[in-house]
TORPA-4810 file (N, C-alpha, C, O; in nm, 3 decimals):
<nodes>
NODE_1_0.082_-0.119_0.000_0.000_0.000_0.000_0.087_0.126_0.000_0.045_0.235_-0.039_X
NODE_2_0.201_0.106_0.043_0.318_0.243_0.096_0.343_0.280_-0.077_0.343_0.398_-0.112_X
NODE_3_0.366_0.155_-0.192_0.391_0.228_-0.254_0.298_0.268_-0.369_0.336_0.344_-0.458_X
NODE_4_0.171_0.215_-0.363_0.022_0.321_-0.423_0.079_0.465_-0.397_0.116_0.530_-0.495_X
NODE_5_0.088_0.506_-0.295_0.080_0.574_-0.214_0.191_0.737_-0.289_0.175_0.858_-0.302_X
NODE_6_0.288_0.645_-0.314_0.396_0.740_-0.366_0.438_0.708_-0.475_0.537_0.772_-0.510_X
NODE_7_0.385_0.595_-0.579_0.346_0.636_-0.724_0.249_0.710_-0.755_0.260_0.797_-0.842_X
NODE_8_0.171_0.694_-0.711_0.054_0.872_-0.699_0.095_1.000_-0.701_0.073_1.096_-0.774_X
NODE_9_0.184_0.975_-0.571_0.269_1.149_-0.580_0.383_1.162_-0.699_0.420_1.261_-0.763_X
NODE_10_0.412_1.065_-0.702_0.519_1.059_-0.852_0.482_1.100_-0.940_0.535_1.203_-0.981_X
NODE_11_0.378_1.041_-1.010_0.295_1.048_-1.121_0.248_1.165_-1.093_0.319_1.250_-1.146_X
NODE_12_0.149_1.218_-1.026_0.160_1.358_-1.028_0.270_1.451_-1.029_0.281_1.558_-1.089_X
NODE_13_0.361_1.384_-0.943_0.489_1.492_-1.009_0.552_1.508_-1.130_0.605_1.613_-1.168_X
NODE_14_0.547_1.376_-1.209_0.585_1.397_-1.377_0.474_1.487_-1.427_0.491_1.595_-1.484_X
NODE_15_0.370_1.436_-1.402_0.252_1.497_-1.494_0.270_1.650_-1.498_0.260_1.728_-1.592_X
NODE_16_0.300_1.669_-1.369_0.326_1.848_-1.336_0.422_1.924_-1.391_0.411_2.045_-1.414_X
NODE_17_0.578_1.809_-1.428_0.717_1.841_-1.458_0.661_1.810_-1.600_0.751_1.833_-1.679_X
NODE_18_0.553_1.770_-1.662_0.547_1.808_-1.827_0.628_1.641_-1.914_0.674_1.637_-2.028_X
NODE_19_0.621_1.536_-1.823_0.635_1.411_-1.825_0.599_1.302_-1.860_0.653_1.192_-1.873_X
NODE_20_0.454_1.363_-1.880_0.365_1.269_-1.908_0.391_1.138_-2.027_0.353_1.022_-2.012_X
NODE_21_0.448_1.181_-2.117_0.543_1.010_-2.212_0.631_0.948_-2.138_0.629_0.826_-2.151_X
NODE_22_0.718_0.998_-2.054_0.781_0.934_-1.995_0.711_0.828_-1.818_0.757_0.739_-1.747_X
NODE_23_0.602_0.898_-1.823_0.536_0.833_-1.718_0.443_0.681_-1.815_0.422_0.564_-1.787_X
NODE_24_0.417_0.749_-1.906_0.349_0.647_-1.987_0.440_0.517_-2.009_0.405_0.405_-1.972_X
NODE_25_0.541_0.541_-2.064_0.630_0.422_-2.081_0.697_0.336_-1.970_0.747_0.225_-1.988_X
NODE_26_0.689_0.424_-1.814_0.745_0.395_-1.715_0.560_0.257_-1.686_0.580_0.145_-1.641_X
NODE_27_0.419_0.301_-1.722_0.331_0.240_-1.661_0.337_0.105_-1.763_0.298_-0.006_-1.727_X
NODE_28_0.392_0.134_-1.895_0.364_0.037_-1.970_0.450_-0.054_-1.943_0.410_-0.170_-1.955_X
NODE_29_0.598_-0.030_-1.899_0.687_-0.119_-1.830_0.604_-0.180_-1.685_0.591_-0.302_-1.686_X
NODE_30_0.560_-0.124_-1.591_0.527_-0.203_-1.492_0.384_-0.287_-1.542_0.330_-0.383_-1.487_X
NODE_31_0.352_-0.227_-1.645_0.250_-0.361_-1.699_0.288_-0.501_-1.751_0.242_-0.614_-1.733_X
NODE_32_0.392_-0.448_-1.825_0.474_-0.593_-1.841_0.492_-0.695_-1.834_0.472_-0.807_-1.881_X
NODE_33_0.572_-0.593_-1.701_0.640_-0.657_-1.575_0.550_-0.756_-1.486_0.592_-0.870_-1.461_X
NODE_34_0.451_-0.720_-1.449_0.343_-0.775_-1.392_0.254_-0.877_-1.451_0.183_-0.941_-1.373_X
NODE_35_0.248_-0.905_-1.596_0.172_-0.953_-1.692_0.284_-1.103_-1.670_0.244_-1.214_-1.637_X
NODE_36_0.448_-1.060_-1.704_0.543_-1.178_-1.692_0.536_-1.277_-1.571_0.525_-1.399_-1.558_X
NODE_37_0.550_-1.143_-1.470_0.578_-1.217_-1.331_0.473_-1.333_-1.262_0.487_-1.437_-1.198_X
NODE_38_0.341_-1.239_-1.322_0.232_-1.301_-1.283_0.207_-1.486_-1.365_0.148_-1.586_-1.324_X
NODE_39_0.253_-1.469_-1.439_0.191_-1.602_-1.590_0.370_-1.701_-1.509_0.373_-1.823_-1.501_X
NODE_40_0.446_-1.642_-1.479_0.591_-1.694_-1.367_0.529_-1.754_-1.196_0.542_-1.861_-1.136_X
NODE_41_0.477_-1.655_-1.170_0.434_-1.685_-1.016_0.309_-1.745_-0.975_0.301_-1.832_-0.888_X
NODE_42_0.216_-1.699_-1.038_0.089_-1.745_-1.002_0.100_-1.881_-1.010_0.129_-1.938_-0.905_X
NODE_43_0.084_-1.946_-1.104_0.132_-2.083_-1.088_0.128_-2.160_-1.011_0.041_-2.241_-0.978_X
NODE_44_0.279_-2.125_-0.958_0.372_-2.221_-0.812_0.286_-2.119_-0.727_0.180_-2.181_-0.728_X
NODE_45_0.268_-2.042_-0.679_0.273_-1.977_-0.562_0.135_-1.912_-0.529_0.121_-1.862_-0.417_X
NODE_46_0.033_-1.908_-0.618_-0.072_-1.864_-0.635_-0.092_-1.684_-0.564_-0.026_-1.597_-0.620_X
NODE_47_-0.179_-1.645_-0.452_-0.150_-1.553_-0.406_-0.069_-1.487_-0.378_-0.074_-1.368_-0.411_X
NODE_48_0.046_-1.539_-0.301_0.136_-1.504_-0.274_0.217_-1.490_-0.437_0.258_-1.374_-0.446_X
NODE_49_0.239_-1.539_-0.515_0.314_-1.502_-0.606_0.235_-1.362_-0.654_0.295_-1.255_-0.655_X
NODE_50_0.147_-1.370_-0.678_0.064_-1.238_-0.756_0.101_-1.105_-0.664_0.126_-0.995_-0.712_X
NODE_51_0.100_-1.137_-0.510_0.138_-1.027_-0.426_0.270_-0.994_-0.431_0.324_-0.885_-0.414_X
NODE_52_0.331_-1.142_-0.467_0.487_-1.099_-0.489_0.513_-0.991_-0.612_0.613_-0.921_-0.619_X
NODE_53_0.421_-0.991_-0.693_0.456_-1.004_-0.848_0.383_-0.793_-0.846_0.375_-0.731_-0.951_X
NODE_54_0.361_-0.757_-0.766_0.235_-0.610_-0.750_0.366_-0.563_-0.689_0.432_-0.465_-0.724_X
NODE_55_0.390_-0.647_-0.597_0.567_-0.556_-0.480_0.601_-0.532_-0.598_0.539_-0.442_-0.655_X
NODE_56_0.706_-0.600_-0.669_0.823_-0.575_-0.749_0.771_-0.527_-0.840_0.868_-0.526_-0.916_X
NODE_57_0.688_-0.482_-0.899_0.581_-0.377_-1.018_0.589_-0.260_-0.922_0.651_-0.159_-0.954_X
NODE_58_0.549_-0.266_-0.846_0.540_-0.084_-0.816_0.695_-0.103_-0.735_0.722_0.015_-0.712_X
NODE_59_0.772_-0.157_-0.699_0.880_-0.115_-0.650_0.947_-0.066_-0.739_1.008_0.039_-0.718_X
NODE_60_0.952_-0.145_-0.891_1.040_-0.049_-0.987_0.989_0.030_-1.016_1.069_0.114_-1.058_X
NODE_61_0.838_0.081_-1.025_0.809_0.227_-1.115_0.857_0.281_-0.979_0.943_0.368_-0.994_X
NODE_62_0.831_0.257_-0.870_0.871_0.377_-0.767_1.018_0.418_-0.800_1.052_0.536_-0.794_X
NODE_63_1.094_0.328_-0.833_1.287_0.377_-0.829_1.266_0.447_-0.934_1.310_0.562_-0.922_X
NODE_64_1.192_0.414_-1.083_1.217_0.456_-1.182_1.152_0.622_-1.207_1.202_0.705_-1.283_X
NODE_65_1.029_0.642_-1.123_1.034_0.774_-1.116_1.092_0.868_-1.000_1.118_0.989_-0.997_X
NODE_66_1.100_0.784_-0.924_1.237_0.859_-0.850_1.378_0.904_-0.914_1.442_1.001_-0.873_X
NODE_67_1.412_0.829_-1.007_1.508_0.821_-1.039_1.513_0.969_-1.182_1.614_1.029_-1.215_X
NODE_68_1.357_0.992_-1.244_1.323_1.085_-1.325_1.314_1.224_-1.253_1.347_1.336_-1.293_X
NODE_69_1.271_1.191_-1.157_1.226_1.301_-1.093_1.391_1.360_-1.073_1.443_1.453_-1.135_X
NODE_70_1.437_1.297_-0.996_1.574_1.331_-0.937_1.636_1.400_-1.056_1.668_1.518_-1.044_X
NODE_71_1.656_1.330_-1.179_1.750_1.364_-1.325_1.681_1.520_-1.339_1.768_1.606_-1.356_X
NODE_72_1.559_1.565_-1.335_1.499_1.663_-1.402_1.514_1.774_-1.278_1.581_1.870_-1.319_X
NODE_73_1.473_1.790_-1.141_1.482_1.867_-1.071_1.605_1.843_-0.981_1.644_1.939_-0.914_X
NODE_74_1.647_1.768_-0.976_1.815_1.765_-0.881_1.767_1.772_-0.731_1.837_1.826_-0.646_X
NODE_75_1.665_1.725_-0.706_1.583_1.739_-0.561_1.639_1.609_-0.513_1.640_1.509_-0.585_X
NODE_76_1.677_1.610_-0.414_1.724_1.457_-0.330_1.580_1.437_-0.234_1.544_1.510_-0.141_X
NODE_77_1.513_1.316_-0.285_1.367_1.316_-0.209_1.388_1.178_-0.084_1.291_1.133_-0.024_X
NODE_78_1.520_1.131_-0.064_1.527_1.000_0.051_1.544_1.071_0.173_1.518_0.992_0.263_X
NODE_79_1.578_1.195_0.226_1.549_1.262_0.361_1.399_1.284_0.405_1.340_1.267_0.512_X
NODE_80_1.360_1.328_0.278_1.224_1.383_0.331_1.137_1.229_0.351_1.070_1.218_0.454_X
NODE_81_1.141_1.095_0.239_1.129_0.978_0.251_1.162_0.863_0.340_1.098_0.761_0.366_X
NODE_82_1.249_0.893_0.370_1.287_0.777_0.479_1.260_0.780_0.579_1.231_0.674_0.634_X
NODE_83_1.255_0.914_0.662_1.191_0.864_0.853_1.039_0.849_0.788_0.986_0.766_0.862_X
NODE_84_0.970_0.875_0.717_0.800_0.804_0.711_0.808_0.684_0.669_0.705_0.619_0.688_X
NODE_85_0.884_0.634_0.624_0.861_0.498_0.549_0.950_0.410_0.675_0.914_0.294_0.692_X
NODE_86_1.077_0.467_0.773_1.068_0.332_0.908_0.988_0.364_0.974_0.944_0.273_1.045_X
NODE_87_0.901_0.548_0.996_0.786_0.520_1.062_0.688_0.342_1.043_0.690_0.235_1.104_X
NODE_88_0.631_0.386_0.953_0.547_0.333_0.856_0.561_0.145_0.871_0.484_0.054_0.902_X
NODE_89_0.656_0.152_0.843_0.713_-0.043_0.867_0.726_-0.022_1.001_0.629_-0.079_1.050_X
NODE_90_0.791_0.028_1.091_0.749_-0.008_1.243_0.629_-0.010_1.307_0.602_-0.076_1.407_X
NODE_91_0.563_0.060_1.251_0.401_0.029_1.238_0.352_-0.045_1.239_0.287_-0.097_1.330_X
NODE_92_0.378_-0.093_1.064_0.326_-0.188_1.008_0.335_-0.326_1.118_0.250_-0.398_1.171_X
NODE_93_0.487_-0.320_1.121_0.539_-0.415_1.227_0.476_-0.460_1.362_0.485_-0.571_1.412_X
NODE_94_0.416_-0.362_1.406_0.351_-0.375_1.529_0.217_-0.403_1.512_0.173_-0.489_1.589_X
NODE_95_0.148_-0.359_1.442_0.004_-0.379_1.417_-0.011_-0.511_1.399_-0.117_-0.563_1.433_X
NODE_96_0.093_-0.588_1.341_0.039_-0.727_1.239_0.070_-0.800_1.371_-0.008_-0.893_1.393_X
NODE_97_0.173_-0.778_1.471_0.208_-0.941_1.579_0.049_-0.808_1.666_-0.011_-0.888_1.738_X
NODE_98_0.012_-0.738_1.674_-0.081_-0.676_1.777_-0.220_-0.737_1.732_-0.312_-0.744_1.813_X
NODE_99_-0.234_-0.789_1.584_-0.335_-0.863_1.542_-0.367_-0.981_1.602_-0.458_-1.034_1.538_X
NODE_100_-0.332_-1.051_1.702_-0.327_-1.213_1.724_-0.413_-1.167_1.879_-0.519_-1.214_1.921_X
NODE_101_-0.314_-1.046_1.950_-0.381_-0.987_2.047_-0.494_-0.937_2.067_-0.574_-0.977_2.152_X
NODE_102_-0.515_-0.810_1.960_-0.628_-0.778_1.990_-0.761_-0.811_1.885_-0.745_-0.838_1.767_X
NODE_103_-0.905_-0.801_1.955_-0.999_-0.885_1.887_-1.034_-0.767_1.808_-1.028_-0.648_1.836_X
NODE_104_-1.090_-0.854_1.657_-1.144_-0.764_1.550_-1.240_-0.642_1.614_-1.264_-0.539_1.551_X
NODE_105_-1.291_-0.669_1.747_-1.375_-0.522_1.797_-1.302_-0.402_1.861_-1.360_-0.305_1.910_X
NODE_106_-1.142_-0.423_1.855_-1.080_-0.315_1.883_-0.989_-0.214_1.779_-0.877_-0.162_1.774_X
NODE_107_-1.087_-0.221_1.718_-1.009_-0.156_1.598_-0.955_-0.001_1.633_-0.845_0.046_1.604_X
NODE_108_-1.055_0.058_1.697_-1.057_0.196_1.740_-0.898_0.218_1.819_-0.813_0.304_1.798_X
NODE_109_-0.898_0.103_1.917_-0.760_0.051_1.971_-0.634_0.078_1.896_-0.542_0.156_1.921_X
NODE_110_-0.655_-0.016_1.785_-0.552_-0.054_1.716_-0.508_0.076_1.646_-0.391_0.115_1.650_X
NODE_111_-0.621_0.153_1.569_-0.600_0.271_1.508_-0.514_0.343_1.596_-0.409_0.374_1.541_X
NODE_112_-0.526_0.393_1.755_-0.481_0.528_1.818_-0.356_0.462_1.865_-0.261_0.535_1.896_X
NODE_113_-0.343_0.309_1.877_-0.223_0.286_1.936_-0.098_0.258_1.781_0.025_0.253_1.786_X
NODE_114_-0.177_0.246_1.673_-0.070_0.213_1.567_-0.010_0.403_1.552_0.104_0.447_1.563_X
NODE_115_-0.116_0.464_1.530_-0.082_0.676_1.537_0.012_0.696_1.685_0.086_0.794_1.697_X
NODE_116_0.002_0.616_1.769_0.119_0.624_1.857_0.225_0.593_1.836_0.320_0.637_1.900_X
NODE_117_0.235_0.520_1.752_0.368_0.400_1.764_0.434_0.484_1.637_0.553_0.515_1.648_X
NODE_118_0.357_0.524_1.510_0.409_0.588_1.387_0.459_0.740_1.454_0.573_0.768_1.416_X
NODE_119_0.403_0.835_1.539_0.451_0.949_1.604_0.517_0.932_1.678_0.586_1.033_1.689_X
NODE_120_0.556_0.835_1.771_0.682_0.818_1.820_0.814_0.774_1.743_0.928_0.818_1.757_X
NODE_121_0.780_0.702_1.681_0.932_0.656_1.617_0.922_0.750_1.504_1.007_0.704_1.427_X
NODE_122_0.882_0.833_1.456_0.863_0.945_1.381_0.964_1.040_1.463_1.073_1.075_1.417_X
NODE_123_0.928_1.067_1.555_0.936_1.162_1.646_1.114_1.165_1.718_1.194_1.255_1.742_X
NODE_124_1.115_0.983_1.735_1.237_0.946_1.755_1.381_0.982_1.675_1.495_0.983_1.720_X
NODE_125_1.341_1.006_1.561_1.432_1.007_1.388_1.416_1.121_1.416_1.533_1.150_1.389_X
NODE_126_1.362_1.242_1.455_1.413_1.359_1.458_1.298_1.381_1.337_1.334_1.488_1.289_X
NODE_127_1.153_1.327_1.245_1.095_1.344_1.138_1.054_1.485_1.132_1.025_1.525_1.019_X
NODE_128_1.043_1.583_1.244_0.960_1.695_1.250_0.994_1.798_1.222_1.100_1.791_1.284_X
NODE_129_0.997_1.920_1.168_1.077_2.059_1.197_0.982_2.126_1.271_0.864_2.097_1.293_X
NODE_130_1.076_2.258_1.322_1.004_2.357_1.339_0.863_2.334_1.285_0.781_2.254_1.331_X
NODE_131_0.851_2.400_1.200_0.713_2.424_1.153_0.599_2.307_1.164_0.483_2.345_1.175_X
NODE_132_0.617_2.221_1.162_0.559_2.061_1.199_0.490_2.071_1.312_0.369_2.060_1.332_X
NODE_133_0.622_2.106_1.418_0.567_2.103_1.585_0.467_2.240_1.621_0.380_2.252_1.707_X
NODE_134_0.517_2.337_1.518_0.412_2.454_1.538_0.283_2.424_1.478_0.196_2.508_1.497_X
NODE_135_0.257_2.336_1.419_0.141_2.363_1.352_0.066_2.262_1.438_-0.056_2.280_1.436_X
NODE_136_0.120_2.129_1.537_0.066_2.044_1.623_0.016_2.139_1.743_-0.099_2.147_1.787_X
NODE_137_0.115_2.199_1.781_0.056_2.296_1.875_-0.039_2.322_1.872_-0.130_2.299_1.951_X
NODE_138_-0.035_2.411_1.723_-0.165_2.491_1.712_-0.297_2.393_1.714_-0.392_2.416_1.788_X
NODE_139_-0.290_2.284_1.626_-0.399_2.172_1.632_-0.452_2.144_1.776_-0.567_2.156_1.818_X
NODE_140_-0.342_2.105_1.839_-0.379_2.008_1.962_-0.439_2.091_2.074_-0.503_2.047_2.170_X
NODE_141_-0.404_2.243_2.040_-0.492_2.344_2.165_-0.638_2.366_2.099_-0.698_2.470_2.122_X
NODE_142_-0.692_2.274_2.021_-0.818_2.303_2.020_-0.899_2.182_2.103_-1.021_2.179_2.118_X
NODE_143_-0.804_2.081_2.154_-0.842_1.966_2.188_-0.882_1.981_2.347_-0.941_1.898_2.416_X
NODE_144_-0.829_2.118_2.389_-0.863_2.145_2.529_-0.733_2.057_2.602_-0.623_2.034_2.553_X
NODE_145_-0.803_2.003_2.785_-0.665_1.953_2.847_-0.617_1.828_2.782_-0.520_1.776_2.838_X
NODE_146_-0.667_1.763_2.665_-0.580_1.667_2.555_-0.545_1.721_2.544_-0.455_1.695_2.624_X
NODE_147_-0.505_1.853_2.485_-0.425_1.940_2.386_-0.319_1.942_2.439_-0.223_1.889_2.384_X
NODE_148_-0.309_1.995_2.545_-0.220_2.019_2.677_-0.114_1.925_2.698_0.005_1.952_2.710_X
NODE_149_-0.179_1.787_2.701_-0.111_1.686_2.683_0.001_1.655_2.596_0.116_1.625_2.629_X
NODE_150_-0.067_1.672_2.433_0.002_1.704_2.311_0.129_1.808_2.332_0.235_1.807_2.270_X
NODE_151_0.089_1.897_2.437_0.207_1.960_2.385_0.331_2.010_2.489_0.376_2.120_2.523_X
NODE_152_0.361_1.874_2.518_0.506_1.864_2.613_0.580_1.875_2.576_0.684_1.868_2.642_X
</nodes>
């Protein structure tokens, strides 16, 4: 899902940078790719191959418009990328062994304690600036003495 997520913003970022053939040929490659892997994996492995076969499809369009993006604007995008994405897998990480624990009626649970676990180790990496923590501030004093809380 992480990388839906940021072939979206990609793709909007070619589309924006005036890209749009080169995004085209980048989707027609991960069609391919996916068309091969799949008629390779499905097979032996059934689900799991097809899930295998979606990873490594959007993992390369992700490098490959990273890799466009980077050539055309000279923007280095793995600082701003990387503390959300070990957020994100430590998360991930915790939610899935927290699944065995808690019952499908605590979802509400699972939601505020997985937004804990992603803002702390967020938080841990140093993910925030200035302006980040000012704008929590500002959020969290509408929350009253939660707010308060928020903002130690």
């Amino acid at each position: 899902m992480c990388f839906l997520i940021i072939i979206q913003v990609f793709s909007f970022s070619l589309a924006g940078l005036g890209k749009v053939k080169v995004l085209s040929k980048i989707v027609l490659l991960q069609i391919i790719l996916n068309l091969g892997l799949n008629f390779l994996l499905v097979p032996a492995y059934g689900v799991y191959g097809a899930a295998t076969s979606i990873i490594l499809t959007n993992l390369l369009g992700v490098l490959l418009m990273y890799y466009v993006i980077v050539s055309i604007t000279g923007a280095r995008l793995g600082g701003i990328l990387l503390k959300p994405l070990i957020a994100s897998f430590v998360m991930g990480v915790f939610l899935y062994f927290q699944q065995s624990l808690v019952s499908p009626y605590w979802l509400v649970f699972s939601v505020v304690s997985g937004a804990f676990v992603y803002f702390t180790v967020l938080s841990l990496l140093k993910g925030f600036d200035k302006e980040d923590i000012r704008i929590i501030k500002q959020i969290s004093s509408l929350f009253g003495p939660v707010g308060k809380l928020m903002n130690v």
